[in-house]
Rosetta silent file (secondary structure, phi, psi, omega in degrees, C-alpha in Angstrom):
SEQUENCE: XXXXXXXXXXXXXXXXXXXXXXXXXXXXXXXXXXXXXXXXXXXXXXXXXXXXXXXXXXXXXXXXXXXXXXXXXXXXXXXXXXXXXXXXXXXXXXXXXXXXXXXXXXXXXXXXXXXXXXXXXXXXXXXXXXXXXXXXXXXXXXXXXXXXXXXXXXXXXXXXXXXXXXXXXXXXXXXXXXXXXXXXXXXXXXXXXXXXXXXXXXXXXXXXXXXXXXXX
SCORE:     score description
SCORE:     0.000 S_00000001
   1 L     0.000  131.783 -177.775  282.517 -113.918  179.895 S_00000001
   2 L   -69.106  152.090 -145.099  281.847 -117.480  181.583 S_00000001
   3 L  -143.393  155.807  165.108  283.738 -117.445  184.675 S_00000001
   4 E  -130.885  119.331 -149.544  284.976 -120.363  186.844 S_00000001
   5 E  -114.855  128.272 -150.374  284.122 -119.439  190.386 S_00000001
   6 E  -137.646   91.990 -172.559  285.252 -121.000  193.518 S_00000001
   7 E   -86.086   94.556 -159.407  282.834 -120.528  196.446 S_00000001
   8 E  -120.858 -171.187  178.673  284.518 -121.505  199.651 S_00000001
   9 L   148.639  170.824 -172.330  284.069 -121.366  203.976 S_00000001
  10 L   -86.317 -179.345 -168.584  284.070 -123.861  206.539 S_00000001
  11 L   -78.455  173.038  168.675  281.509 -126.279  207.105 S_00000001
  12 L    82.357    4.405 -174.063  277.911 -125.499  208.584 S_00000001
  13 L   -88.505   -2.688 -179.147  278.328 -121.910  206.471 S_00000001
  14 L    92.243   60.601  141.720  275.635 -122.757  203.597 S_00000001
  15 L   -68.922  -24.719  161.100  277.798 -123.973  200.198 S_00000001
  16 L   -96.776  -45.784  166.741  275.127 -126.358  199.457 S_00000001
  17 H   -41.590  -34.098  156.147  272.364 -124.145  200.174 S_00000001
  18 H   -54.466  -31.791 -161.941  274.050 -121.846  198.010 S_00000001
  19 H   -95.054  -56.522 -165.979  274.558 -124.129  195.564 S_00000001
  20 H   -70.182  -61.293  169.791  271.386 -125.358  195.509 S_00000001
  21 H   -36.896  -59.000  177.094  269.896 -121.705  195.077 S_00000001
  22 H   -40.766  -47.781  144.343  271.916 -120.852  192.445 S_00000001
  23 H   -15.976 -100.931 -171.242  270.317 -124.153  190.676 S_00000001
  24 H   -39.803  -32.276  164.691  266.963 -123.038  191.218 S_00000001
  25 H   -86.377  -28.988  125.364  267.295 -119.490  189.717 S_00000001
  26 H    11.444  -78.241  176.231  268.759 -120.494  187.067 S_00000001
  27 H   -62.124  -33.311  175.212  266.278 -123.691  186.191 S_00000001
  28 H   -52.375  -56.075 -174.293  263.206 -120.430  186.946 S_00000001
  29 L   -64.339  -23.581 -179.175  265.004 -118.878  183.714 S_00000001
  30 L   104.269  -15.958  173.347  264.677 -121.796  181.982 S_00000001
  31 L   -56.047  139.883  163.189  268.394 -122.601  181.876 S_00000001
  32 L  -132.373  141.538 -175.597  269.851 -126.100  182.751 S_00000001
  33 L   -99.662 -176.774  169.448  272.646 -127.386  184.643 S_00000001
  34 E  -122.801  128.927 -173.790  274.916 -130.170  185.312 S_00000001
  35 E  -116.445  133.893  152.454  275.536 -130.632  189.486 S_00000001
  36 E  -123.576  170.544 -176.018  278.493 -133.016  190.069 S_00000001
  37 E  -157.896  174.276 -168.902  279.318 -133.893  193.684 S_00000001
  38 L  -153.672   78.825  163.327  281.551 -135.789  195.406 S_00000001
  39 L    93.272   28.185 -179.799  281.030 -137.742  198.608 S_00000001
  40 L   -46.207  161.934  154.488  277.360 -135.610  199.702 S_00000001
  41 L   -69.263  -29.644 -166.139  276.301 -136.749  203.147 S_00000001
  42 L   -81.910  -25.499  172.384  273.240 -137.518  201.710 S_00000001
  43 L   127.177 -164.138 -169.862  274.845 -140.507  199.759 S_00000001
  44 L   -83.827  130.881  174.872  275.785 -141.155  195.915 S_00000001
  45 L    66.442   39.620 -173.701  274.731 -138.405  193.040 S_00000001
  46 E  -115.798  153.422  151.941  272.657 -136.826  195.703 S_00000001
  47 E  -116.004  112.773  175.127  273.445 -132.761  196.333 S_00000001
  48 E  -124.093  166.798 -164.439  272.357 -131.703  199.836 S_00000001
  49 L  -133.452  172.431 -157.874  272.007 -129.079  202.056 S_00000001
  50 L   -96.907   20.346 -127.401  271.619 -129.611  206.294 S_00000001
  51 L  -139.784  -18.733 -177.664  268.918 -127.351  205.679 S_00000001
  52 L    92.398   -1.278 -161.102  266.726 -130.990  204.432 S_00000001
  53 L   -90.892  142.667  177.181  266.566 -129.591  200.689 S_00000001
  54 E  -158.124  148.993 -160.258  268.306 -132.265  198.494 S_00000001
  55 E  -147.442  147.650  168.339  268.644 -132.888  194.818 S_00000001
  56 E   -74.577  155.091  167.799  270.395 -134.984  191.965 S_00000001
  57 L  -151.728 -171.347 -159.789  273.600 -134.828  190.588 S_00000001
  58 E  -103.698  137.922  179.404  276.197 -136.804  188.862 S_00000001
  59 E   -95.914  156.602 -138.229  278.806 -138.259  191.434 S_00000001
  60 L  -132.637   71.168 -177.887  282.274 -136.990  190.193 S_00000001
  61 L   -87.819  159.689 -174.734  284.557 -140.273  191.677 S_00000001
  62 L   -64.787  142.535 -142.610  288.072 -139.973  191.503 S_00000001
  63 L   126.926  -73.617 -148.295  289.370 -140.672  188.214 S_00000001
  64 L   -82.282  131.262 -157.318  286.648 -139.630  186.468 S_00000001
  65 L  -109.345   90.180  170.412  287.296 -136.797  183.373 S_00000001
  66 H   -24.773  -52.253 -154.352  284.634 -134.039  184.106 S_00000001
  67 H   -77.179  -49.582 -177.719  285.501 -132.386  180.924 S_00000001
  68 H   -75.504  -28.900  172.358  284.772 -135.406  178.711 S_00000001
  69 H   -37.534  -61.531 -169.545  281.245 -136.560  180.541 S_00000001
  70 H   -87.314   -7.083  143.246  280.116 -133.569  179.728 S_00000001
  71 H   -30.045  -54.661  176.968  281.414 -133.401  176.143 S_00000001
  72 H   -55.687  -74.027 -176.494  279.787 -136.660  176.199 S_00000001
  73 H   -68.393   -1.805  179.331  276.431 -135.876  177.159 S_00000001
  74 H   -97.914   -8.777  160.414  276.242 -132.428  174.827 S_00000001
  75 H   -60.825  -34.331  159.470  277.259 -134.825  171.897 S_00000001
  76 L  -111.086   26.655  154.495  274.419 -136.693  172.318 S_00000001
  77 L   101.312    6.930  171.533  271.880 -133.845  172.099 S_00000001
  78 L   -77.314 -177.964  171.648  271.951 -132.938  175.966 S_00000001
  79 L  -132.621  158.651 -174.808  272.175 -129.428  177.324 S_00000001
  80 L  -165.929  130.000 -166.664  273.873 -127.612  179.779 S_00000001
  81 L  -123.707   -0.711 -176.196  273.915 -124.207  180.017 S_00000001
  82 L   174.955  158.772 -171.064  276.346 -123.816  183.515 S_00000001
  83 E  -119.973  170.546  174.993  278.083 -126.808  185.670 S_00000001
  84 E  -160.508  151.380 -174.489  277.840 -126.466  189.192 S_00000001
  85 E  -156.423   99.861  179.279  280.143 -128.585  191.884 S_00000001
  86 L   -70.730  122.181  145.768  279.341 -129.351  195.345 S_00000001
  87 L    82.786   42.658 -174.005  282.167 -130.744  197.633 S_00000001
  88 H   -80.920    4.868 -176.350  284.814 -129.527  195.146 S_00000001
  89 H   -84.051  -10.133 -166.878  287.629 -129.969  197.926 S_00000001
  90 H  -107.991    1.519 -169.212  287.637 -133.768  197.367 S_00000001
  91 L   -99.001  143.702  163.061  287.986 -133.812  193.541 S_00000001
  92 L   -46.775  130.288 -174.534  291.583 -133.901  192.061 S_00000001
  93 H   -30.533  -50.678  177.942  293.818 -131.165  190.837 S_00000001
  94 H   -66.047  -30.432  160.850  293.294 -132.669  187.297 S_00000001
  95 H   -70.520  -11.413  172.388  290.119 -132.915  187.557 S_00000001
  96 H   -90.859   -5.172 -170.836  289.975 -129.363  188.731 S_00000001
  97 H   -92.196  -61.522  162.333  292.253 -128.239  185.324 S_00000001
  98 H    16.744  -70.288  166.610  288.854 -129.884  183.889 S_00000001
  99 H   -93.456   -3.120  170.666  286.967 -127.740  184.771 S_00000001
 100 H   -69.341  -25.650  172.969  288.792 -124.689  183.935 S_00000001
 101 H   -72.607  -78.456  155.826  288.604 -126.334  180.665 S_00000001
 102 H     8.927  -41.282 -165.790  285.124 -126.753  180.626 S_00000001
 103 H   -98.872  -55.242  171.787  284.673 -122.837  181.331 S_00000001
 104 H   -70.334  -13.349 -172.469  287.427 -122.218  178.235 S_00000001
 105 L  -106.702  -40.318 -164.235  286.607 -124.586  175.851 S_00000001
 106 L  -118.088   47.809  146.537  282.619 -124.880  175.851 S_00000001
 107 L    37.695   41.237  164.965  282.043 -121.375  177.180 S_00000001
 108 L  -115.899  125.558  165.385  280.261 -122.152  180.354 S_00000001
 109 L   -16.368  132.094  159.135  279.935 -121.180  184.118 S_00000001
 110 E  -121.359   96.502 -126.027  281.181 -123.264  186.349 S_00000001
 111 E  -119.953  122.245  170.987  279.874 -122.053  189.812 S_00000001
 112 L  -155.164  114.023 -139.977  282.009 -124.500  192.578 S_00000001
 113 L  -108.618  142.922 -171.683  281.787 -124.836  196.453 S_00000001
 114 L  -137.489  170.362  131.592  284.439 -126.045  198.785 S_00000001
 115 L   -89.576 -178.487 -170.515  286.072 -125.802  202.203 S_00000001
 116 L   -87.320  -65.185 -120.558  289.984 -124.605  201.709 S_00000001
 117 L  -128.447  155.113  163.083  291.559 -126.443  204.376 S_00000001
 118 L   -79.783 -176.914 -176.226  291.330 -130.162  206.368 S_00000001
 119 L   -69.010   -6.020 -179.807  290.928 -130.759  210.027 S_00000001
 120 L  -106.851   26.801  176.595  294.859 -130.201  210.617 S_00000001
 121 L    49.483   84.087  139.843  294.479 -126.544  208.419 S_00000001
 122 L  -138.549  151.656 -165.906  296.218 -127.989  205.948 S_00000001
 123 L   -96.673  137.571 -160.482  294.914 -127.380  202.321 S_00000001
 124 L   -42.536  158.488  161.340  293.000 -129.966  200.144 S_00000001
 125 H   -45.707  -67.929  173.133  294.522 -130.452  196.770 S_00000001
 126 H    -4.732  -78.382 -168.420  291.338 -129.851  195.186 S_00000001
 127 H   -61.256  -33.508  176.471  290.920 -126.653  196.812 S_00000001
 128 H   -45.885  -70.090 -179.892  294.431 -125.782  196.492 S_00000001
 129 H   -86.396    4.666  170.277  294.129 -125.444  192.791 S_00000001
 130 H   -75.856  -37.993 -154.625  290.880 -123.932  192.287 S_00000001
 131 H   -67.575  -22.969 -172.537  292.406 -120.833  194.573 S_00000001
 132 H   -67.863  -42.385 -168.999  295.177 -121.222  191.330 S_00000001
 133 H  -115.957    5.943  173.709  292.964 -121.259  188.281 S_00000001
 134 L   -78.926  138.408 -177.527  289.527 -119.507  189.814 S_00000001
 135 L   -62.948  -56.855 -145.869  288.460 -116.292  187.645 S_00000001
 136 L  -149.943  128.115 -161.360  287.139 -115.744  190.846 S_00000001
 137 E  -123.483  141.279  179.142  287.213 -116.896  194.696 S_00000001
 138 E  -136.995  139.429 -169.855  284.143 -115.537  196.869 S_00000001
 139 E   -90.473  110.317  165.743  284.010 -115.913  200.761 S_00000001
 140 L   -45.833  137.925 -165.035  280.644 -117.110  202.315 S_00000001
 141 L  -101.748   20.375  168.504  279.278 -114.358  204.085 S_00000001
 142 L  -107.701  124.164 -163.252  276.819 -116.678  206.629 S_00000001
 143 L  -122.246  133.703 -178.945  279.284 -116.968  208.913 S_00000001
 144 L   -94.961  156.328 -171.149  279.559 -120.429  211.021 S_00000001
 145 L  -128.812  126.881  139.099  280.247 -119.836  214.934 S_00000001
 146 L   -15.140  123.813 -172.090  282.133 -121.227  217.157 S_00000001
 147 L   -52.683  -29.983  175.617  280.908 -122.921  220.353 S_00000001
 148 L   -96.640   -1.059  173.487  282.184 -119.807  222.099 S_00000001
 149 L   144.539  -53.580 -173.935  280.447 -117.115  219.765 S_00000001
 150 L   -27.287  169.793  137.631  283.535 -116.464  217.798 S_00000001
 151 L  -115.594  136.429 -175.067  283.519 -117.054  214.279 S_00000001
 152 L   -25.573  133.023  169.728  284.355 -120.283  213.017 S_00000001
 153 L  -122.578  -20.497 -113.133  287.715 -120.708  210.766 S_00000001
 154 E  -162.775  113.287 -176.149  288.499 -123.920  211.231 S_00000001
 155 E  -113.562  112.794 -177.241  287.045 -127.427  210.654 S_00000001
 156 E   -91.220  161.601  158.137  288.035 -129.626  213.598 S_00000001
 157 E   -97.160  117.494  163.274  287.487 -133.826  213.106 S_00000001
 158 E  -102.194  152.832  178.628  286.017 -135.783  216.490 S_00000001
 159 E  -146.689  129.793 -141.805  285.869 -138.570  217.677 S_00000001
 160 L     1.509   47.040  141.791  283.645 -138.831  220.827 S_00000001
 161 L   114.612   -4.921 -168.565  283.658 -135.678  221.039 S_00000001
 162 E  -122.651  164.679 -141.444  287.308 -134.615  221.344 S_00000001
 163 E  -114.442  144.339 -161.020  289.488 -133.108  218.362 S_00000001
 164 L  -108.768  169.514  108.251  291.559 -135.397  216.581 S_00000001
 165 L  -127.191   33.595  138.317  294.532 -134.281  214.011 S_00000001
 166 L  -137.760  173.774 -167.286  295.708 -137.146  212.690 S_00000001
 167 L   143.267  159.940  165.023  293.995 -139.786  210.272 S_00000001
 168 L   -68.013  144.265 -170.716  293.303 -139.950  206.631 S_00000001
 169 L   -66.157  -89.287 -160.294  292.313 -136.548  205.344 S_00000001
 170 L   -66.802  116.867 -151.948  289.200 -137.436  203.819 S_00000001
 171 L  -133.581   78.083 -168.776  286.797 -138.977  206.637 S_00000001
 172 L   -39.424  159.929  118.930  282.789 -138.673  205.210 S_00000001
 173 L  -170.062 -155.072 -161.993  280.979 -137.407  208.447 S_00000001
 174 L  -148.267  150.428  165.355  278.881 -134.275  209.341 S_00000001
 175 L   -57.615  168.658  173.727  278.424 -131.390  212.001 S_00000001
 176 L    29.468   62.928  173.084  276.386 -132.313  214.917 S_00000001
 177 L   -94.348  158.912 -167.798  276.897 -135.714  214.778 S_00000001
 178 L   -95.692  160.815 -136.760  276.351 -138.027  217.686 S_00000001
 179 L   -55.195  -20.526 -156.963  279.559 -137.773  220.078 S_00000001
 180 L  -109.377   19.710  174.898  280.798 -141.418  219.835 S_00000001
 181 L  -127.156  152.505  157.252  281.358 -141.953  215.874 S_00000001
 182 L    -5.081   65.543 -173.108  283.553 -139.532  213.792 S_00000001
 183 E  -109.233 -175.863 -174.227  282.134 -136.029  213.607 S_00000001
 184 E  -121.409  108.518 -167.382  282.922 -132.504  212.588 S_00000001
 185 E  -132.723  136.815  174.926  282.871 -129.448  214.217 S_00000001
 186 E   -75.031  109.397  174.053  283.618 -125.686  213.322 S_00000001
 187 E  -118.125  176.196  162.034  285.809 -123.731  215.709 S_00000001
 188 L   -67.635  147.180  170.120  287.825 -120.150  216.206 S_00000001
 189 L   -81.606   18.286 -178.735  291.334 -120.719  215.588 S_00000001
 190 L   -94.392  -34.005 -174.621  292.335 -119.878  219.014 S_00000001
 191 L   -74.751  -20.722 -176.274  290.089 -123.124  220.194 S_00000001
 192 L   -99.948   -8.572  145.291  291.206 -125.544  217.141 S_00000001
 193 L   -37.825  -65.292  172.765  294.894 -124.519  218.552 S_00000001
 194 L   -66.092  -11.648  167.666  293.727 -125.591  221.711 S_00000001
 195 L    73.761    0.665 -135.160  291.796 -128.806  220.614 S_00000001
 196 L  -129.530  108.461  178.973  289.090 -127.781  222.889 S_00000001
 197 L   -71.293 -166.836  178.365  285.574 -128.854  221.058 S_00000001
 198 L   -78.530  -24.129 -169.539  282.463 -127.737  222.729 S_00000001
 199 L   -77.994  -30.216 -170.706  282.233 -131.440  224.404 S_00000001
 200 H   -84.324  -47.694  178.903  285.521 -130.725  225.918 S_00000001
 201 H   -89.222   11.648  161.931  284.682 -127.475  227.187 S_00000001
 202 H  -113.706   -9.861  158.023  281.731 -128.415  228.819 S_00000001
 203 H   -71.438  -23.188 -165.188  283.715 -131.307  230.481 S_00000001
 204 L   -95.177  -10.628  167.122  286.325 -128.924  231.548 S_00000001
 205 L   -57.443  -47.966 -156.500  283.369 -126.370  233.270 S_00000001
 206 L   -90.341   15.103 -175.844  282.240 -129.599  235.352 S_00000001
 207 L   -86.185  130.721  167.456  286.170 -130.648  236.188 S_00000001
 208 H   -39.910  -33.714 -152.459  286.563 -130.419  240.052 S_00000001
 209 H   -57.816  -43.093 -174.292  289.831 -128.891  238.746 S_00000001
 210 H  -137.739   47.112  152.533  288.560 -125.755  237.765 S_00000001
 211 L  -105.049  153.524 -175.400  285.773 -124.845  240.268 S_00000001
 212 L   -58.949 -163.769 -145.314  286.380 -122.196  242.609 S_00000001
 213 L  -134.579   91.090  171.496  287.528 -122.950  246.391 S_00000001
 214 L   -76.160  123.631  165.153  285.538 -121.760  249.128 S_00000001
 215 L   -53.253  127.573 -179.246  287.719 -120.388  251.932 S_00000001
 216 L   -90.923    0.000    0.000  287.307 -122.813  254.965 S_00000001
């Protein structure tokens, strides 16, 4: 039974890489997909992975009726044998009943990678209602880590280097970005409690504040 499957984890854990694999065995079989995306790093209709592998897709702007594109293009003699969706946290609940449609009406796979939650843990819409309507939710098992070892839970937002939580939720940037524009970083929730990025906690090692004392 076609299934609509909702592949999530924080950033840096491999959901495009994932994504992108799934693609590729697939296309090996001879089967063809449809990749939508939303807001790639890599730019418009692009799917990418930090990994350098990058590929087209159809960009999925808000708005936009999923269900009928691809109505559209199998009406005029295209094919699609499974959808796949990259960056599925930014598309709209209706556009997420879409694709549940998609999977029920035209009997296809819908394979579709997210994070859950923004930088203040709270959770995207998007993502919200795929956990509602997914046949199936499956947790990346490449686990992103945490400046102190831990693993990662958490997607903090920066801005020269120190953790932000407020701001519009949806902010394009990327991990390991450089310190003094907008970046992203994966922490432990005891450290995204604590605000304290890796930039912070190598400022607070070198704070007079907190080196020991030598007895005079």
């Amino acid at each position: 039974m076609p299934e609509l499957v909702f592949f999530s984890g924080t950033m840096d854990c491999g959901k495009s890489t994932l994504a992108l694999q799934i693609a590729h065995n697939r296309d090996a079989r001879g089967l063809q997909g449809v990749i939508f995306t939303r807001d790639d790093r890599a730019g418009t209709g692009k799917l990418s992975s930090r990994l350098g592998l990058v590929t087209e897709a159809v960009e999925a702007p808000e708005g936009m009726d999923v269900y009928a594109y691809l109505v559209d293009q199998l009406s005029q003699g295209g094919k699609a044998d499974y959808v796949i969706v990259d960056e599925a946290q930014f598309l709209a609940p209706a556009q997420i009943d879409q694709l549940a449609r998609i999977v029920d009406d035209l009997g296809l796979d819908v394979y579709a990678f997210g994070i859950t939650t923004d930088f203040r843990t709270k959770l995207f819409p998007g993502s919200q209602r795929l956990i509602e309507l997914a046949d199936r939710i499956e947790q990346l098992q490449v686990e992103a880590l945490c400046w102190c070892g831990a693993r990662a839970t958490h997607n903090a937002r920066t801005v020269g280097g120190h953790m932000v939580v407020e701001g519009e939720q949806v902010v394009v940037g990327d991990v390991n970005t450089a310190a003094e524009v907008v970046g992203y970083e994966v922490l432990c929730r005891r450290h995204h409690r604590r605000r304290m990025t890796s930039a912070s906690s190598r400022a607070a090692s070198l704070s007079p504040d907190v080196l020991p004392v030598t007895p005079a």
